[in-house]
N, C-alpha and C positions, 0 to 999 in steps of 0.2 A: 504494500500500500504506500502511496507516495506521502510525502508532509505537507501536500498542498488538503489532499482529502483528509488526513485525519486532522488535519486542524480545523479542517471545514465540522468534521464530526465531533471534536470537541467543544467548538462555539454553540452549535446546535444542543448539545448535551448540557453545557452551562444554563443556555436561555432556559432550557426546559426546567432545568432544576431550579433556579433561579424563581422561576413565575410561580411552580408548585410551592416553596417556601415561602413566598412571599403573600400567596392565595390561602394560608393555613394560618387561622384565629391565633393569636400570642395567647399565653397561657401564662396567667402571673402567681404566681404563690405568694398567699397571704399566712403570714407569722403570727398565727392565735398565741398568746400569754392570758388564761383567764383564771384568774382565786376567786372565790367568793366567802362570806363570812357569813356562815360557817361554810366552810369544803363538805364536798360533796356533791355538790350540784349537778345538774344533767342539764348539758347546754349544746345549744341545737340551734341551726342559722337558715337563713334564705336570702336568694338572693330576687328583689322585686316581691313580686306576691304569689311566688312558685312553691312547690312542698318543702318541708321542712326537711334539713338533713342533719341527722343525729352525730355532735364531732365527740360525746364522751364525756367523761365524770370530772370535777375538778379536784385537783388543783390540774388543769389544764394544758399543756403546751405543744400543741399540734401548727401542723403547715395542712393548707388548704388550696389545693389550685382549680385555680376558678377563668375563666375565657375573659380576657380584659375587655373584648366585644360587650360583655354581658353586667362590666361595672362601668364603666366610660359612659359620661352625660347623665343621662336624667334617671339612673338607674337605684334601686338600693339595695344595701344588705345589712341583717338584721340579725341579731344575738339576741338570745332569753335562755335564761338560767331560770333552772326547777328543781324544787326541792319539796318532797311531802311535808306537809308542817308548816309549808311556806308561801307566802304571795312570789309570783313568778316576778321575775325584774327582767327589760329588754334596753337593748337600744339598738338605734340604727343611724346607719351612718347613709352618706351622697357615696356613690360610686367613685366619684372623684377624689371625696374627702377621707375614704377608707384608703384607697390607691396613695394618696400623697403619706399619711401617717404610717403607713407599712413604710413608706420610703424612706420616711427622712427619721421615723423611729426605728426602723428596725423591722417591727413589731407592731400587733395590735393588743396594747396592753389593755383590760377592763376586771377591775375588783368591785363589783355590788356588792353592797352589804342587804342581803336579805333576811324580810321583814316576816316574822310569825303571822301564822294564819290565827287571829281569835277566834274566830269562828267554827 
């Protein structure tokens, strides 16, 4: 084979790779840090108003990778800690505003102090 063709079949082979990588959702991992007071909790997240997905008991520290298509703009994602005994506590974050605090912390730190159920 000459070097005029396989150079030709390399450039070809670039572009292709190229476009399929670049046609493939980036994938971000979000750095969970979650304690609650008291430990124990069962905390579980979503992202928007989609099913809930169970990340595990606290004291917490899981990695989460989530489609940054699906946090980017007007998106949200949402943390609640459960505990029997207990009033559930959540928050939620702007897709944007989870994405930058993974960034520039590290991490998404969150310690609720949850509150007894009297009832």
């Amino acid at each position: 084979m000459n070097t005029g063709m396989f150079s030709k079949i390399m450039l070809v082979s670039a572009v292709l790779c190229f476009s399929f990588l670049t046609g493939c959702s980036t994938r971000q991992p979000i750095n969970l840090n979650i304690h609650t007071e008291p430990e124990g909790a069962h905390i579980i997240y979503r992202v928007d108003n989609n099913a809930w997905t169970y990340l595990g008991i606290t004291p917490l520290n899981a990695v989460e990778v989530i489609s940054e298509e699906k946090l980017v703009g007007n998106h949200t994602f949402a943390l609640k800690a459960m505990r029997c005994g207990y009033l559930d506590q959540g928050k939620e974050w702007s897709g944007d505003a989870l994405l930058n605090e993974n960034e520039e912390k590290g991490m998404i730190f969150w310690t609720p102090r949850l509150i007894k159920n009297s009832q």
